[in-house]
N, C-alpha and C positions, 0 to 999 in steps of 0.2 A: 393645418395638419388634420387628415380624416382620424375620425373615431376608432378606426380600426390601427392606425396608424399608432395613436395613444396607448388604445389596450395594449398594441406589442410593444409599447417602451415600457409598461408598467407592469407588464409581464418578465422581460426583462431587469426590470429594478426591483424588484420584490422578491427576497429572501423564503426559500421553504421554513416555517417553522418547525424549530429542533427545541429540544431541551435544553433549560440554562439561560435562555435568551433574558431572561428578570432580573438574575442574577447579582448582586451588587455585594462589592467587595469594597473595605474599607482602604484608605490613602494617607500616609507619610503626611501626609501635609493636612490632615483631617477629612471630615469628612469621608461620604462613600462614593459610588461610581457605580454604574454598570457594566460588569466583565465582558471584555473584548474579546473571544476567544479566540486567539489567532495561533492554536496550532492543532492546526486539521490535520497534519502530516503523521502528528503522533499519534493522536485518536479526535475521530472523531465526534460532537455530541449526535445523541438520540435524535432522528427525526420523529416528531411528534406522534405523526401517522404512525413508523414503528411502533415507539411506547403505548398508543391506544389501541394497535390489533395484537401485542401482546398482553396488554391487563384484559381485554377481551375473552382473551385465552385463559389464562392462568386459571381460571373458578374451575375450568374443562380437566384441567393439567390430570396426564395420568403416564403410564407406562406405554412405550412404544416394543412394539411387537411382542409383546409378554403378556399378552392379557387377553382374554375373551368378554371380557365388563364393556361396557358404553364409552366411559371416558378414557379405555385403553387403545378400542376402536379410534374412539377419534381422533387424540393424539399421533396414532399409527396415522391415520389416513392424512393428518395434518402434516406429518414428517416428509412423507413421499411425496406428497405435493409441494414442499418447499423445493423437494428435489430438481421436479419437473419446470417449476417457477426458475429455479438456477440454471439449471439445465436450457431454457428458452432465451433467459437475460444474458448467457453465453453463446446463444448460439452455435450450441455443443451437434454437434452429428450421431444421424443412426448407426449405435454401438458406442459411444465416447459414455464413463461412468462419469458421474457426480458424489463424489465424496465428502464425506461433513469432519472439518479437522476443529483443531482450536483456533487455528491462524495461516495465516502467508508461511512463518518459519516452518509450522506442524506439517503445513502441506509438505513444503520440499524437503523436510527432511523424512518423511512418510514415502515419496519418489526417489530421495536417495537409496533410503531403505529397497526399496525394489529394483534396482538399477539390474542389469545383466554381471555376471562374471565378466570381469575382464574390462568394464564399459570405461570410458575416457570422458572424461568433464571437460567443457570447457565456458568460462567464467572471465568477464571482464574486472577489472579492478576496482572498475564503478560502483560496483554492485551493493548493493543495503546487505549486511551480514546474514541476513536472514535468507537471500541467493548464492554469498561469497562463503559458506561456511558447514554446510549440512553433508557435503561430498567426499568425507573425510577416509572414505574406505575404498574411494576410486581414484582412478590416476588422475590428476587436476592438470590442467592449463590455465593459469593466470593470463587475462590480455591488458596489453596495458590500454590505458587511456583515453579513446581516440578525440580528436579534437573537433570531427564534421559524422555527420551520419553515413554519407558516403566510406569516407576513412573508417566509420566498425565496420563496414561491409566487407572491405578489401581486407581489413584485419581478421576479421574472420576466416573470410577466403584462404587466405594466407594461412592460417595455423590450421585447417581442415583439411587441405591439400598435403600436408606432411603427415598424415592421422597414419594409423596402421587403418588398412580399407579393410580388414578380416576384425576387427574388435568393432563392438556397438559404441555408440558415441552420443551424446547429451549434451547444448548448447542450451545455457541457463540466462537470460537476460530481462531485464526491467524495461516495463513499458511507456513509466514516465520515473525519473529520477528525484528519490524523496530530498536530494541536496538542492538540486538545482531548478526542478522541475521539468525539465525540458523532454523533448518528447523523442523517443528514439522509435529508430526505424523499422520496424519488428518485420513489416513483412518481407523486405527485401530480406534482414538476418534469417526467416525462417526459411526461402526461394535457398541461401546460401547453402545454409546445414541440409535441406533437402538433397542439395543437390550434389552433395559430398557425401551423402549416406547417413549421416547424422539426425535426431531427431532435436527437438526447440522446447522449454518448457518458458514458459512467460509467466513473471512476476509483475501482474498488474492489481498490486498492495496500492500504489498511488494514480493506477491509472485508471481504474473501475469507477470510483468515485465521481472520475468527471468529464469520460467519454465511453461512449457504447464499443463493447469488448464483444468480439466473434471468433471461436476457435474456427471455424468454418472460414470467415473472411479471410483472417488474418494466415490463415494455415496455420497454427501452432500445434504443436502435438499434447501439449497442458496449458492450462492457465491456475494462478493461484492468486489466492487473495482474500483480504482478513476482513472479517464483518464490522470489527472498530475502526476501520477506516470508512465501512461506505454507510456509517449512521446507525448499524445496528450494535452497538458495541455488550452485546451479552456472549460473549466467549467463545464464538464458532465464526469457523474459517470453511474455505473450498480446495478441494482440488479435484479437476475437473478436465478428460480428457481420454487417451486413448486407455484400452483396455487389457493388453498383453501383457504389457511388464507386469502391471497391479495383480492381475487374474495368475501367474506364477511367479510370484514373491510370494515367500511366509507371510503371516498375518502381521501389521506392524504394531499390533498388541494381539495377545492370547487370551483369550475370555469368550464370555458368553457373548453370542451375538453374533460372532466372526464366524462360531462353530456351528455346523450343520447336524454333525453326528457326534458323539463320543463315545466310546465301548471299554471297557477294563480286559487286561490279557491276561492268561494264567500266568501270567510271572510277576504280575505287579503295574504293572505299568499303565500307558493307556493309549487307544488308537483313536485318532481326530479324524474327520472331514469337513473340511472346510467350505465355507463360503466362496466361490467364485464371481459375484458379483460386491456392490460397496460396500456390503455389509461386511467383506472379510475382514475393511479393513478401519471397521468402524464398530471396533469390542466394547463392551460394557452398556451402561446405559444411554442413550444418546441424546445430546444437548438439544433436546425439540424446540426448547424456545426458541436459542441461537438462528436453530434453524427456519423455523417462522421468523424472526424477526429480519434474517437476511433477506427471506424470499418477501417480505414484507417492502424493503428498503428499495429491491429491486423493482416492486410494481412501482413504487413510489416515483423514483428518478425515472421509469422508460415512463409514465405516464407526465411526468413533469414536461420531459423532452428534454434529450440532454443536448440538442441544436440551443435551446432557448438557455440551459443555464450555462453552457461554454459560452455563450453570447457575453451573458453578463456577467460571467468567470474573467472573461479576456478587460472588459471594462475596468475589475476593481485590479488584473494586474498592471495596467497603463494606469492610471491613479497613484499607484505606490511608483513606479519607477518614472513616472514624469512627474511626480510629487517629489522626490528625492533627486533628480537629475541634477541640479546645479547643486548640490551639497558636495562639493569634491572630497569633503572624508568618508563618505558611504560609497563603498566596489562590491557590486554584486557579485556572484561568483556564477560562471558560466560554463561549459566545456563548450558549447557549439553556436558562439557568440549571443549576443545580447537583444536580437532578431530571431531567435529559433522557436520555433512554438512550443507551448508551454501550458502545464497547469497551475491550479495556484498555490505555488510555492516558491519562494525565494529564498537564496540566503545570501548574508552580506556582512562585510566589515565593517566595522568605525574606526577611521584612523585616530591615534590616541587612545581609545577604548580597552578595556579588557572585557571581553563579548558578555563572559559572565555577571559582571558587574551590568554592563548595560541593559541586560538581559531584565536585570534585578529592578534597575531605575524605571526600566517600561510598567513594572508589575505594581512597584510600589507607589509611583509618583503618578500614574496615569490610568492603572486598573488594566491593565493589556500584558497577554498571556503568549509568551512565543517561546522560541525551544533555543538554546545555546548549546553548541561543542563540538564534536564531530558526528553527529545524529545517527549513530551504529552503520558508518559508512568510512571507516578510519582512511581505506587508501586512497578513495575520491577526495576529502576534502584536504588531507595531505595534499596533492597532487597540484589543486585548486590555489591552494595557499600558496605555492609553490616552493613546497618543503620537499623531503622524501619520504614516500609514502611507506615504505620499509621502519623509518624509527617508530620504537613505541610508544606508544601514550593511552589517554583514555579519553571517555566520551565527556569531562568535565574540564580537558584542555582548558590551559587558561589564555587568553587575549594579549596583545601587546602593547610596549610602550610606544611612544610617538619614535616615528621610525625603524620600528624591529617588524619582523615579519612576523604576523600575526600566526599562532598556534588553534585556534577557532574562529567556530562561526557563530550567526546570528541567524536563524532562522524564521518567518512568519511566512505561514500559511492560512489557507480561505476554502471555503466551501460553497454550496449552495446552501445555507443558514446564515451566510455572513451577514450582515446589516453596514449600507454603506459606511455609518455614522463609526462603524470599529474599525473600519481603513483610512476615512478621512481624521481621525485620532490618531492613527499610526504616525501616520506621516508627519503629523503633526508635533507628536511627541518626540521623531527622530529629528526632525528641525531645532526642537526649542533643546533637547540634550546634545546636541551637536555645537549650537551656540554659545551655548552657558559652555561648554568646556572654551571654545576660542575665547569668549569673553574673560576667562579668569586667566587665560594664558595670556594673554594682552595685557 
């Protein structure tokens, strides 16, 4: 093997560090451990780099565009260049805004907020509630299911060809699936809704993190997505894209900042001009760290290379599921089978299990951290289980008995900070609590 050969395995097998990585949590059975942390999906930790060019920051910390002082200045000029830094890690186009939200939800519900009179939604059922839920003022289209990439396409198809063609239209979909991980086909979806009139916004909350996103490439007319997913987790999100709707929508808050002018009338009252650029829609004081730390996160991964760490993404997901393969009480859950590509996330049953419980035995008996229940995506893993996605329930769903059909799931997810030694633990921990249950059945 050439030297150079080496360096790329070793560049490949080596973890970015994040925060947390020392960590060590105490164990049921004595003793401590070092915490696994194996759910990226929900939040992700700190990448280091973030944490060090924000404490960098923070001595500077001052007011953004409110101030004519030094540390006002450069907090300002710090903002705007987060901007331009997000703006390039998207691959945003001449004229598309970059807005600073709290999150993935704030964004789209900040886009539902501006939607046109009269606009039609349409929403697959897959959808993480934070896409399935913010449209509550426009006419909705639920789609169901589909089972291959191709089939959303044609589902799509399908429910845009009967659209009224005289009403505006919005086609809301995720670019990788926080249930399943699997990766959907966004550009053909956005060629689709193009091509019926419709515009596309993309929910890449779990896709950002661990492949390069391009409003330009992909054609979409938004992207969104939450900075606690891609390692900056200090409270600010994106949305990021075309400019019309945003530039005639009300402010999706009233305050300072959004406001350009303000004047008092003789009757009492008061006359506004507004911001027609991000600021309209970005009132009050604005989260600069958030926003450094995102555009932080994002030098960080496009300088990593995200070729090299899908490389070694795809490694630790072949480990978990050819480490678990002959366990026939673990079923992963899939929509578009068990070959589709994928980020790193899974979720899976244990037959005999209640997920929450197992959930619990990973935490306490082994030091490893993964999410159980319906992960705020009630219809998809209904659907998964092969329940009806229609009955209600909640995200704490509980597991079932040997033979019933399970009500939850098991989720573990991975990042670029994973350390192999917290997946080959996994695996290992779902082997030995899998056996110890045959064993006492026996």
């Amino acid at each position: 093997m050439s030297v150079s050969t080496v360096a790329a395995d070793r560049s490949v097998r080596a973890p970015l560090p994040v925060l947390g990585r020392d960590v060590t949590v105490p164990l049921v059975t004595g003793g401590e451990v070092t915490y696994a942390a194996l759910d990226y999906a929900a939040s992700a930790p700190a990448l280091q780099r973030v944490w060090d060019d924000v404490a960098a920051y923070v001595p500077y910390y001052g007011s953004v565009h409110r101030g004519a002082g030094y540390l006002s200045q450069l907090s300002t000029d710090l903002f705007e260049n987060a901007r331009r830094t997000v703006a390039e890690f998207l691959g945003c186009r001449a004229g598309d805004q970059v807005v600073f939200t709290r999150s993935t939800t704030d964004s789209l519900n900040l886009l539902a907020a501006a939607l046109p009179d009269g606009c039609e939604v349409f929403v697959f059922e897959t959808e993480h509630h934070a896409s399935l839920l913010p449209w509550r003022g426009a006419r909705v289209t639920c789609l169901d299911a589909p089972r291959s990439p191709r089939q959303a396409v044609r589902t799509l198809e399908r429910a845009l060809a009967g659209r009224d063609p005289h009403r505006p239209a919005l086609v809301c979909v995720t670019g990788a699936s926080n249930v399943t991980g699997e990766l959907w086909p966004v550009r053909e979806l956005a060629a689709a809704a193009h091509a019926h009139g419709a515009r596309i916004v993309l929910d890449a909350a779990q896709l950002a993190p661990h492949h390069p996103v391009s409003v330009r490439d992909l054609d979409v007319d938004w992207v969104a997505f939450s900075g606690h997913k891609l390692y900056a987790p200090f409270g600010s999100g994106v949305l990021a894209g075309r400019a019309d709707w945003l530039r005639a929508a009300e402010p999706y808050l009233a305050g300072g900042g959004a406001s350009r002018t303000v004047t008092r009338r003789a009757d009492g009252g008061v006359d506004v001009e507004w911001h027609e650029g991000a600021a309209r829609h970005e009132a009050g004081s604005p989260n600069v760290i958030g926003a450094h730390a995102i555009a932080s996160a994002c030098k960080a991964l496009t300088e990593a290379g995200f070729d090299t760490l899908a490389a070694r993404e795809q490694r630790l997901i072949r480990a978990v599921r050819e480490g678990l393969a002959d366990v026939p009480e673990v079923r992963f859950l899939s929509l578009f089978g068990d070959d589709a590509p994928r980020v790193g996330v899974l979720s899976f049953v244990v037959e005999g299990w209640n997920s929450s419980h197992f959930a619990a035995a990973l935490s306490a008996e082994y030091g490893i951290g993964v999410r159980d229940g319906l992960f705020c995506a009630h219809p998809l893993v209904r659907t998964l289980l092969g329940g009806d996605p229609q009955v209600q329930g909640d995200c704490g769903a509980l597991g079932a008995a040997p033979g019933e059909r399970p009500l939850s799931a098991i989720r573990v997810s991975f990042g670029v900070g994973t350390p192999d030694e917290h997946v080959e633990r996994f695996v290992r921990a779902v082997r030995e609590l899998v056996q110890d249950t045959s064993t006492r059945r026996g």
